[in-house]
N, CA and C atoms as a LAMMPS dump frame, in Angstrom:
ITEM: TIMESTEP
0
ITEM: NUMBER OF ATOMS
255
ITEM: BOX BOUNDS ff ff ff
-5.0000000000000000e+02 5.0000000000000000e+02
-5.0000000000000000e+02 5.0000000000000000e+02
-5.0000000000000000e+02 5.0000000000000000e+02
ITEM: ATOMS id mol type element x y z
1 1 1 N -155.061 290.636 -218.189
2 1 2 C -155.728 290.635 -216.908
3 1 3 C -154.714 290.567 -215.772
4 2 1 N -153.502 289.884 -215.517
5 2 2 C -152.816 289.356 -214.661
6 2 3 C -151.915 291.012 -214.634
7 3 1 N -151.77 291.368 -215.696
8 3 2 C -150.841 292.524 -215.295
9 3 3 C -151.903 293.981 -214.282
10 4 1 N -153.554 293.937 -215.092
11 4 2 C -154.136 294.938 -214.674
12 4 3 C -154.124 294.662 -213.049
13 5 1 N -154.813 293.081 -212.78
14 5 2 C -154.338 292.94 -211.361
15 5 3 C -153.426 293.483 -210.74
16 6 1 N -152.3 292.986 -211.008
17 6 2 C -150.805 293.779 -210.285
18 6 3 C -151.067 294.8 -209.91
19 7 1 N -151.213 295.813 -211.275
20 7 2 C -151.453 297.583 -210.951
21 7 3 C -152.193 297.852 -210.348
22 8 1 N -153.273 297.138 -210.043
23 8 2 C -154.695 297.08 -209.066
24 8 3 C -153.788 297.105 -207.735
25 9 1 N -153.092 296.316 -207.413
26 9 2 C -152.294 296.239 -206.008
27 9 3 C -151.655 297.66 -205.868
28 10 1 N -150.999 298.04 -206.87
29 10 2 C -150.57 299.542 -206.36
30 10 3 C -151.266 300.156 -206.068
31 11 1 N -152.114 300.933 -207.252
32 11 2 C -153.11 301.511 -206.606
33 11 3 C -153.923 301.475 -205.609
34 12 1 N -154.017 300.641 -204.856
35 12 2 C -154.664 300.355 -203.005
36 12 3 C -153.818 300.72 -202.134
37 13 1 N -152.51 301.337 -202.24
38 13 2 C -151.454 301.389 -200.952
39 13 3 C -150.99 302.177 -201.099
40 14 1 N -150.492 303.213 -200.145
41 14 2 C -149.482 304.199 -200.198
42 14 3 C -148.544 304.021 -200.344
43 15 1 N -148.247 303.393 -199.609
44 15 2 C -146.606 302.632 -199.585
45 15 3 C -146.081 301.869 -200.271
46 16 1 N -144.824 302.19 -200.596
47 16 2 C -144.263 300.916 -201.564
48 16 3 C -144.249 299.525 -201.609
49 17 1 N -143.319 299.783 -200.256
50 17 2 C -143.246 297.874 -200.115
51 17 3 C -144.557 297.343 -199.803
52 18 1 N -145.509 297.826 -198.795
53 18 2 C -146.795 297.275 -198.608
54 18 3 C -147.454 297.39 -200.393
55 19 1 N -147.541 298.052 -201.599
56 19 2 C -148.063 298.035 -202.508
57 19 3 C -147.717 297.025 -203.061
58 20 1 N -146.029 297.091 -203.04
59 20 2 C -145.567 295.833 -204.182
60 20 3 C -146.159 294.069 -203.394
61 21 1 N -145.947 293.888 -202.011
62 21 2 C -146.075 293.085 -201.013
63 21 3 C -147.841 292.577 -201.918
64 22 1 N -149.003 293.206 -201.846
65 22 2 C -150.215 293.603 -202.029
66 22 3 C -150.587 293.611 -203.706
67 23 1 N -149.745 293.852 -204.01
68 23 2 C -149.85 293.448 -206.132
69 23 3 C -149.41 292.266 -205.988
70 24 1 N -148.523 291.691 -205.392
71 24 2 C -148.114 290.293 -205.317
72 24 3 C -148.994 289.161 -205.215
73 25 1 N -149.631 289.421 -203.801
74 25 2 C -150.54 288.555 -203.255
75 25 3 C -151.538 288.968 -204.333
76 26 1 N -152.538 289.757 -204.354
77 26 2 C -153.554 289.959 -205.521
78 26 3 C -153.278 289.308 -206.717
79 27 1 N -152.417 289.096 -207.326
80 27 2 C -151.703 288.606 -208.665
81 27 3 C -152.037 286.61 -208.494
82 28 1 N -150.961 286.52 -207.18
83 28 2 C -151.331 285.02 -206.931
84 28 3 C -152.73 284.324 -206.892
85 29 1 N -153.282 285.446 -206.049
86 29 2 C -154.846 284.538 -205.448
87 29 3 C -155.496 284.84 -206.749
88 30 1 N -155.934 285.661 -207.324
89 30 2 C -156.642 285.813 -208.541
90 30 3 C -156.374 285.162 -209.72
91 31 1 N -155.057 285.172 -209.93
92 31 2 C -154.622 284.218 -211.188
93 31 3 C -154.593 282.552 -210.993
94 32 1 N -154.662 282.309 -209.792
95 32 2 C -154.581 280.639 -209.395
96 32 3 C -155.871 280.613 -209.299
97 33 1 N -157.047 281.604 -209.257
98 33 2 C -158.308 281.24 -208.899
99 33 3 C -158.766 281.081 -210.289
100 34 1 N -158.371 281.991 -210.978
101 34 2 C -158.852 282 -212.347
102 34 3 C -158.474 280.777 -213.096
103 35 1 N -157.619 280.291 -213.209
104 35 2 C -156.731 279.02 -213.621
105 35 3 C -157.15 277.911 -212.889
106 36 1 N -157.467 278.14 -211.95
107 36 2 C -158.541 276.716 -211.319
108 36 3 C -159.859 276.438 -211.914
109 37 1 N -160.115 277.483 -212.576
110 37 2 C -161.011 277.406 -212.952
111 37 3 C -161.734 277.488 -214.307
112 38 1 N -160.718 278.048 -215.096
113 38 2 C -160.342 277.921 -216.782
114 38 3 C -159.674 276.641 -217.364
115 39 1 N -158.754 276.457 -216.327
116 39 2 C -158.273 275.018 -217.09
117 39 3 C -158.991 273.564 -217.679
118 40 1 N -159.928 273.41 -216.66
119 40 2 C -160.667 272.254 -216.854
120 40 3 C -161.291 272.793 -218.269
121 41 1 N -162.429 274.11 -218.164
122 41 2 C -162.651 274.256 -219.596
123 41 3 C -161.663 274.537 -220.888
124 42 1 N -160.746 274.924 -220.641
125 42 2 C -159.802 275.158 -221.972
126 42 3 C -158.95 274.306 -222.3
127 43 1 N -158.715 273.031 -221.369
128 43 2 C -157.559 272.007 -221.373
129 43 3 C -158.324 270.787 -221.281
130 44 1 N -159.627 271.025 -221.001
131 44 2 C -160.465 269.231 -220.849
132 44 3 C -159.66 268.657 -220.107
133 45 1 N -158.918 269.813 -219.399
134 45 2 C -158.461 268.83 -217.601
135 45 3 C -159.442 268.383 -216.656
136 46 1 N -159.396 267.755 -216.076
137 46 2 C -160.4 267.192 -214.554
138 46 3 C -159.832 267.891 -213.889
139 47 1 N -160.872 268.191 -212.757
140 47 2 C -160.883 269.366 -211.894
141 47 3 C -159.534 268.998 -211.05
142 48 1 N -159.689 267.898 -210.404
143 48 2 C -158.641 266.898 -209.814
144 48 3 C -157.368 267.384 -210.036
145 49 1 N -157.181 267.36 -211.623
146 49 2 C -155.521 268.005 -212.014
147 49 3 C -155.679 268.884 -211.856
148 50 1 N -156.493 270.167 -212.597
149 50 2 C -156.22 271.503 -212.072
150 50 3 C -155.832 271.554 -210.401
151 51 1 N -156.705 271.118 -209.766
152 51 2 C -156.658 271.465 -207.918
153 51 3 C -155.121 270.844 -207.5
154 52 1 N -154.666 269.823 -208.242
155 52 2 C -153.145 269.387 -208.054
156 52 3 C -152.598 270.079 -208.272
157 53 1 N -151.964 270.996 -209.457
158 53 2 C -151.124 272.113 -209.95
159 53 3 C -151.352 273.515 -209.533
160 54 1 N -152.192 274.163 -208.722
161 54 2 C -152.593 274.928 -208.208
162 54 3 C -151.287 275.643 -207.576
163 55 1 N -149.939 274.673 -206.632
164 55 2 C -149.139 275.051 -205.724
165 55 3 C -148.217 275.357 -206.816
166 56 1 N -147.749 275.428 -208.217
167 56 2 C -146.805 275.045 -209.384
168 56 3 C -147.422 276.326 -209.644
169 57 1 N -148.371 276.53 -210.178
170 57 2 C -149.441 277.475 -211.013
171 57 3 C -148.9 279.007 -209.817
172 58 1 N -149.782 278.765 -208.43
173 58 2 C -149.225 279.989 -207.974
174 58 3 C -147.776 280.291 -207.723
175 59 1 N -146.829 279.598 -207.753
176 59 2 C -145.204 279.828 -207.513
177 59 3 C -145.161 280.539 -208.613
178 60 1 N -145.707 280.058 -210.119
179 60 2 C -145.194 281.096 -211.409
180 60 3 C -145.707 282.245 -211.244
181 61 1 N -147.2 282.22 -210.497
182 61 2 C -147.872 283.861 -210.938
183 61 3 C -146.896 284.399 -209.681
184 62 1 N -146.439 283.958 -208.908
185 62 2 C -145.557 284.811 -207.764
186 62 3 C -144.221 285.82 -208.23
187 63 1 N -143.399 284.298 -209.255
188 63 2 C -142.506 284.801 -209.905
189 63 3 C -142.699 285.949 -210.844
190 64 1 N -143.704 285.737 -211.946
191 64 2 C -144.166 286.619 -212.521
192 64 3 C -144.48 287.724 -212.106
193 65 1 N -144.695 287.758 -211.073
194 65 2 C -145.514 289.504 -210.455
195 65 3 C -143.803 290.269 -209.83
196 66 1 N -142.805 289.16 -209.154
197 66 2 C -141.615 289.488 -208.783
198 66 3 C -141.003 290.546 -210.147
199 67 1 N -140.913 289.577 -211
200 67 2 C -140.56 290.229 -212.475
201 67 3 C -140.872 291.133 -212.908
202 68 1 N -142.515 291.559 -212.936
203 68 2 C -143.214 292.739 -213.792
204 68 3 C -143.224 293.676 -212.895
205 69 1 N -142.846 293.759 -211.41
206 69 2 C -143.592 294.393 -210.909
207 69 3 C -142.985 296.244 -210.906
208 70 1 N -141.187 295.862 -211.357
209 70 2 C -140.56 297.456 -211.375
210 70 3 C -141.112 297.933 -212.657
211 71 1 N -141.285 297.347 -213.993
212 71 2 C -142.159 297.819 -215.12
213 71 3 C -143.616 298.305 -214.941
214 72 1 N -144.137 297.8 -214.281
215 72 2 C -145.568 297.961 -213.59
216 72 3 C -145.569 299.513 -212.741
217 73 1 N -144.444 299.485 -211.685
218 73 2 C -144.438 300.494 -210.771
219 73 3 C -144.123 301.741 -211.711
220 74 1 N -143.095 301.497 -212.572
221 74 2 C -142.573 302.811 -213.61
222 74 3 C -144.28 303.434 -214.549
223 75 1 N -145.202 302.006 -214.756
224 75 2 C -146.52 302.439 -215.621
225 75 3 C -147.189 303.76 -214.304
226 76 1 N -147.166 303.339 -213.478
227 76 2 C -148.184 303.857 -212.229
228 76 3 C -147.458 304.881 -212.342
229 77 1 N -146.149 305.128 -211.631
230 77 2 C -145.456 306.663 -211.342
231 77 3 C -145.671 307.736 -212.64
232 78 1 N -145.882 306.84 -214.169
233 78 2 C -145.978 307.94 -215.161
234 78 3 C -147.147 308.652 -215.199
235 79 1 N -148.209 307.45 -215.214
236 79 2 C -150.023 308.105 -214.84
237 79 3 C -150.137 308.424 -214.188
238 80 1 N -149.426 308.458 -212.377
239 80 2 C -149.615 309.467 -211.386
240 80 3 C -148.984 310.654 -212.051
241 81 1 N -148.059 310.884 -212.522
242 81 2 C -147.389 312.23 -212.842
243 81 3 C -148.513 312.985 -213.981
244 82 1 N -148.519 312.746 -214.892
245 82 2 C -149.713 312.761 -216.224
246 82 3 C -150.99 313.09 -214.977
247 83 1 N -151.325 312.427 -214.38
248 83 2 C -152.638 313.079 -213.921
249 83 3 C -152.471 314.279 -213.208
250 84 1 N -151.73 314.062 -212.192
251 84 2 C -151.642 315.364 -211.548
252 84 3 C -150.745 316.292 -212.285
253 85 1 N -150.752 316.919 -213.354
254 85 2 C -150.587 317.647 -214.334
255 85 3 C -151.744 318.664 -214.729
């Protein structure tokens, strides 16, 4: 899910840096929302802790999207090429 997000950010932008900028943010807010909200059920955390780790939680999905995101961009440029074929 966290990666389809990302690619979700490309695909909304023309532009690069505004795309990568835009997979970033999409990546954070969605994956910290999701994780706010999975944890309590999958970890029998209290909501309390999840809503504490929230600022920890989005710094990784930030990093993470930093990381995936030239592998990600290389997926998009191949299926743009492949389609318009």
């Amino acid at each position: 899910m966290a990666e389809l997000v990302t690619l979700l950010g490309f695909v909304l932008v023309k532009n690069n840096v505004i795309k990568s900028i835009l997979a970033i943010k999409t990546k954070v807010i969605v994956m910290t929302a999701t994780s706010s909200y999975l944890m309590p059920v999958f970890y029998s955390a209290p909501p309390a802790f999840a809503a504490g780790i929230l600022v920890p939680v989005a710094i990784f999905n930030m990093m993470q999207a930093l990381i995936n995101i030239i592998p990600n961009y290389l997926v998009y440029s191949r299926i743009k090429k492949i389609k318009a074929t």
